[in-house]
N, C-alpha and C positions, 0 to 999 in steps of 0.2 A: 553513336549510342551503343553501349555495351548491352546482351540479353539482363543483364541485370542491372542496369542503371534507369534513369527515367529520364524522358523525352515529351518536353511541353508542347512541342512544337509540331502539329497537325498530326495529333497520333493515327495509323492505320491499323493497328492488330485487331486479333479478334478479341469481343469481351471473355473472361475468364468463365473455365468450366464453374459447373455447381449444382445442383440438388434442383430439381421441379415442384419440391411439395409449394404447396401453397405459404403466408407468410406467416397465417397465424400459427400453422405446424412448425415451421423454423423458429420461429420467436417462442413459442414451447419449445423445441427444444435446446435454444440456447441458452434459456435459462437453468438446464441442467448440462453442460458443457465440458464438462472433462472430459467423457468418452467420445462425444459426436465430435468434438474437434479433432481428436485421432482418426478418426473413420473417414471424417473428412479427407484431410491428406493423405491415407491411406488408397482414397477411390480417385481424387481428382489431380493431389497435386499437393505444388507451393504457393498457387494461387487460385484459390476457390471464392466464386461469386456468390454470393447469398440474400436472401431478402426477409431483414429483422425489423420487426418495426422497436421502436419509433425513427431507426434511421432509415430504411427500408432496405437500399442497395449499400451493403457490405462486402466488403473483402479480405478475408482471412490471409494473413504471412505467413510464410511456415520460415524462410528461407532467410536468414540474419542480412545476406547480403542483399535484399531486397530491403529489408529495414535497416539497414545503413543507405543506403539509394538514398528510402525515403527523408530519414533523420539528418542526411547531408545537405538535401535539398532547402534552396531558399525557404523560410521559414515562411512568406506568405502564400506558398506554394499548398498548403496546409493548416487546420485550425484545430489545434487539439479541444477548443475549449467547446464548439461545437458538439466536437464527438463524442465530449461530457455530459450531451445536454438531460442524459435520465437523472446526475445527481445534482440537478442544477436547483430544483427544490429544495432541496437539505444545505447542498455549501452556499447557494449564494449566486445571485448573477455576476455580482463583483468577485467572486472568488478567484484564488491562482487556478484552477481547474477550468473556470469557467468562461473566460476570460481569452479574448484572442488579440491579435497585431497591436496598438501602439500601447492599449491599456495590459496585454499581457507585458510587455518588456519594461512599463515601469512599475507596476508588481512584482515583477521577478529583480528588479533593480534595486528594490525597497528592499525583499524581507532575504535575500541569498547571503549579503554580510553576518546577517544574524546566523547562520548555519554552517559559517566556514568552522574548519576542524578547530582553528584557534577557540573560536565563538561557544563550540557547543559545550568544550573540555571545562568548563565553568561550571558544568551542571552534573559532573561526575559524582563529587561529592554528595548534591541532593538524590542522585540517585540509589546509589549502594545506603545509603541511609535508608530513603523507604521501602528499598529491597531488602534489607537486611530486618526491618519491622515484621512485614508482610509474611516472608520467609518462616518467620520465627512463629507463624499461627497456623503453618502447613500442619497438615497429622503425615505423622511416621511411623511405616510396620505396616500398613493398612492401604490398599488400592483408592484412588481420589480421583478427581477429573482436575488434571492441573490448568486449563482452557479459563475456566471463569475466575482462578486466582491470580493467573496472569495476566489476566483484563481486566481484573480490580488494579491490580499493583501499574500495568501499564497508563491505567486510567488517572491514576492519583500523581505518575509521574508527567504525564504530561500536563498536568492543570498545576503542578506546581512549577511546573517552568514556562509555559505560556501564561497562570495569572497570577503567580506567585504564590504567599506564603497561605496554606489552607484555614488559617483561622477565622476565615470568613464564613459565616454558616450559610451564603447563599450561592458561597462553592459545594458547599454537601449536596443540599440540591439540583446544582447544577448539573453534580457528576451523575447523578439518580438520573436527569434527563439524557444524558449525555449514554450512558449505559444503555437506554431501551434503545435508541432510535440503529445499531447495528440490527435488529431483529425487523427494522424496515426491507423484506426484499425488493427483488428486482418486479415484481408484479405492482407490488404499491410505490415505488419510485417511477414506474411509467403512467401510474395511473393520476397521481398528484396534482398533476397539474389541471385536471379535470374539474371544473366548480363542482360539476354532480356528484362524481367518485366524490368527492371530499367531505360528504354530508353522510356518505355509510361506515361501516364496518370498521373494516383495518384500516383506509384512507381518512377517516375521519378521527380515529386514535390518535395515525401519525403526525395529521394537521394539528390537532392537540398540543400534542408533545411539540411539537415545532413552535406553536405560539407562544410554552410559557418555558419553552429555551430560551425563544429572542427574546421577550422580556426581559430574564437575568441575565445573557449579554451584556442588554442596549443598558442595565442596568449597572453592571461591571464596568463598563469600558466610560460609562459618564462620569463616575464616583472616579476613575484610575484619570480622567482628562486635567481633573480639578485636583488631581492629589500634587501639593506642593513639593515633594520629596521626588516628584514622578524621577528627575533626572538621574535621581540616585541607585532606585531601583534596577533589579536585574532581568527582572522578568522578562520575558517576549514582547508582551503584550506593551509594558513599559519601554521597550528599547525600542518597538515599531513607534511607539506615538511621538518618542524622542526625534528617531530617526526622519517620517514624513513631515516634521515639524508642527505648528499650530494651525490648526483648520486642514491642513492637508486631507486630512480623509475623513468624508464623512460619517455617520453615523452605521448607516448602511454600511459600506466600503468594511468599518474596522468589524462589525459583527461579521460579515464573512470572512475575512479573513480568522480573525477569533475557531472560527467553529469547524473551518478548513484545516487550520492547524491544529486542533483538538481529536475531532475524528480522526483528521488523515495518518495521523500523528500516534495514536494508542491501539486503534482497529489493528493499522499493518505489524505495530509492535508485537500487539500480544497473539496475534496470527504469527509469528516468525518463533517466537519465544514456546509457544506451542507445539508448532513440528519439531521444535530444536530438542526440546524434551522429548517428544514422542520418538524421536529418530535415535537418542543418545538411548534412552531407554530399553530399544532393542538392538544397539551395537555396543556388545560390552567393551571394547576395543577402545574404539570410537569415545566412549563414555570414560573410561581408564585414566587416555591422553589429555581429553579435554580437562579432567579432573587434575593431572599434573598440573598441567596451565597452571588453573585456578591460584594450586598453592602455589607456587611458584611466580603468578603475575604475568604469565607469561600471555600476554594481552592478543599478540599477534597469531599465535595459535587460538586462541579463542574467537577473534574475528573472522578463521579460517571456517571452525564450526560454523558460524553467524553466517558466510556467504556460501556453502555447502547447504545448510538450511534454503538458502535464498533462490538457491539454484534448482532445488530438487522441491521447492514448495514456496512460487513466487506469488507474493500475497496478491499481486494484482493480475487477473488471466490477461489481459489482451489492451493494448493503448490504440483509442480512436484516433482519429487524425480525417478529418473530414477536406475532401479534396475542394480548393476553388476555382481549378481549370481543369481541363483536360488533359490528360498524359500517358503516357506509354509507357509501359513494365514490363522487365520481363518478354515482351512481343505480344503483351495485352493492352486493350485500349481499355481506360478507368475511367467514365468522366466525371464530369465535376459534379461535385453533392454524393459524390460515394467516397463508403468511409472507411480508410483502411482500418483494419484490426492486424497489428500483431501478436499471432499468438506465443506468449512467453514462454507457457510452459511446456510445449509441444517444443522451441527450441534449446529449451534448456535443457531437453531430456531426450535428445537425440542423437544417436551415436555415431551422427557424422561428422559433429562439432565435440563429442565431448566424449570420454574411453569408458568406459563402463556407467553409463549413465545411472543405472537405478542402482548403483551402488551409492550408502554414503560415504564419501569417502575426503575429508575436511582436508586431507591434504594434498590435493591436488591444485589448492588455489597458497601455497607453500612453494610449489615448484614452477620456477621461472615460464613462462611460454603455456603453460599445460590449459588454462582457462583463457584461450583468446577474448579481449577486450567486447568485440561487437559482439557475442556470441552467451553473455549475459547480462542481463538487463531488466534486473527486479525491480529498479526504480524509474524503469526509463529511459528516456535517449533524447541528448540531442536538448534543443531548445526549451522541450518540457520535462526533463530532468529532474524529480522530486526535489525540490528544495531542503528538505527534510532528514538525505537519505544520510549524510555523518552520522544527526542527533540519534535515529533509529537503530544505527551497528552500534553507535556507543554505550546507548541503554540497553541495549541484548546482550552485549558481551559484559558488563556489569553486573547486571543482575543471574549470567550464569556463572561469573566468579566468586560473587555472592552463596550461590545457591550449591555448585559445584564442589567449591572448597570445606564444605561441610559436611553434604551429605552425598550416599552414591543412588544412582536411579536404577532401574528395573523398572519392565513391561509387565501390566497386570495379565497378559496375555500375548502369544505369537503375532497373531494374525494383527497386519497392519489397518491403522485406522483410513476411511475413504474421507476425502472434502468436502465438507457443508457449506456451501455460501453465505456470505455474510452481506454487510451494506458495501465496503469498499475490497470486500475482500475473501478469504475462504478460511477455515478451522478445519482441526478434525472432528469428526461428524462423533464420534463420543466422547469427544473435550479431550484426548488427549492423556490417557489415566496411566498413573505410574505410582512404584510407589518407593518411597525413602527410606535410605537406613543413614541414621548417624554417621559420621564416620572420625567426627570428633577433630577433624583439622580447624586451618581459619584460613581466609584467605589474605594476602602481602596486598 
């Protein structure tokens, strides 16, 4: 066993250092985690023990080659869908999130076709369309919060390609449901499952809004079972029911999946689409290049911005992965029912892996070697690997050639925006504001 590999087999290290506060203090403060997870590693380490509820014994990664260890390791070695269980009220017990050993590999078996690069490139065209709509209602000359326009426009493009064409009026509603429930935090996503919590306040809004979600789901997906044309259709939602075939999934099964792809699906978008603008807006450079792209089509530069975004503002902080035996890391003993967390964005922004980390700098994923593989990981690793993560660069880099090739950005101000938490993810904490000039091109 290497210090940095893992070891099943009657581990002896000591458990990993960590913090004594008590757990309801850790679990405050993990829910504001940017800076304690630097301090973190700062004081203890690449492996720090922790006690958050509702998992209680936690372990923060700092160290990629610890999570490649872990991501190599037999996949029953680990249960990501466990370590999901705070969003397991919102996506679903059957969801790909939620979801561990034989039922996660034939969910991942089902919907991974539908997301190959082939697959997504289909939906190119629906996209710069509603981008190019959306786009066109921005105001220019004038400071805006670009955050909730790109979480309208990310919202509409994913219900048009998971439930197709919007002329349904109980997709408008939908999206109205679909829109509040990000403003679900981490306080009412632990409390949920509580019958009591669910009868007051904000948990009883959320349970709300969740009942007359599933409704127009379980509604959507019966009316798309019985549609005689299903075969023909392109949609997601169509190509899953085509693909599991008839009765394959039940009722239950396709609404989580439905509302997994939805959320997971427009949250991380328009969190990505968000920094991209806040980031270009204060690198005139940056913004200049990426703007050649645009006219020019030059797509691959543009996905460089998209993974520079991803790297420097990775919409998800930390992947659970809840252990089912005991094992050794590192020269630390983990045992079973503790949950690793890696931290993304403490590795993405480290300059032992990466050259001038807080700079943005889009081209450095342009030149051969410069971004090692294991060393970013906005969607993942390994077995749970966002199924997702093509359709999501492909709608970012669209809608920025869309929005690029037209207009140029600017910061309404120096000072950079700090992370606001979201349901799956994080924004900037004042949306992100910039503002437009014409600039009168179009994009190829």
């Amino acid at each position: 066993m290497t210090m940095t590999g893992i070891d099943a087999h009657a581990p002896r290290g000591a458990p990993p250092p960590g913090p004594r506060l008590p757990w309801p203090v850790q679990t405050a403060l993990y829910t504001r985690r940017d800076r304690w997870a630097r301090r973190l590693r700062a004081k203890y380490g690449d492996v720090v023990a922790l006690d958050i509820w509702p998992w209680r014994a936690v372990v923060f990664l700092y160290d990629p080659a610890h999570v490649q260890a872990m991501t190599g390791s037999p996949p029953s070695r680990f249960h990501g869908g466990e370590g999901n269980l705070p969003l397991k009220p919102v996506m679903g017990e059957h969801s790909l999130l939620s979801v561990d050993g034989d039922e996660h590999r034939r969910a991942r078996a089902l919907l991974s076709p539908l997301f190959t690069k082939p697959a997504v490139r289909g939906y190119r065209d629906a996209v710069r369309e509603l981008a190019e709509h959306e786009i066109a209602t921005w105001p220019v000359g004038s400071p805006f919060p670009s955050y909730p326009r790109v979480r309208r426009l990310a919202l509409r493009v994913i219900s048009r390609v998971v439930l197709g064409a919007d002329d349904d009026p109980r997709l408008t509603r939908l999206r109205e449901l679909f829109d509040v429930l990000p403003a679900v935090d981490i306080p009412v996503l632990l409390g949920l499952p509580s019958p009591v919590l669910r009868r007051w306040g904000r948990w009883r809004r959320a349970a709300l809004t969740l009942a007359r979600l599933d409704a127009l789901v379980h509604a959507i997906t019966a009316d798309r079972r019985a549609d005689p044309r299903l075969a023909e259709r392109t949609d997601l939602l169509s190509r899953l029911l085509v693909a599991a075939g008839p009765g394959a999934l039940s009722p239950q099964e396709l609404r989580d999946h439905v509302v997994t792809l939805v959320i997971a699906g427009y949250e991380t978008t328009a969190s990505t689409l968000a920094w991209a603008l806040h980031e270009l807006a204060r690198h005139p450079a940056a913004a200049r290049a990426a703007a050649l792209a645009a006219a020019s089509g030059d797509t691959d530069h543009l996905e460089a911005v998209v993974k520079e975004t991803l790297r420097r503002h990775p919409p998800i902080s930390e992947l659970p992965w809840t252990l089912t035996e005991d094992v050794e890391l590192a020269g630390y003993r983990l045992p079973r029912g503790a949950t690793l967390m890696p931290v993304i964005g403490v590795v993405h922004n480290d300059p032992a892996h990466h050259r001038d980390p807080s700079a943005f700098r889009p081209e450095r994923f342009l030149e051969q070697g410069a971004v090692p593989a294991h060393t970013w990981m906005p969607f993942g690793n390994g077995v749970r690997r966002c199924v997702g993560a093509n359709l999501a660069v492909l709608e970012a880099v669209e809608v920025l050639r869309v929005l690029l090739a037209r207009h140029a950005l600017t910061a309404d101000r120096r000072r950079p925006e700090r992370p606001a938490s979201r349901l799956v993810t994080s924004a900037p904490a004042r949306g992100a504001r910039i503002v437009l000039t014409p600039t009168g091109g179009g994009a190829r």
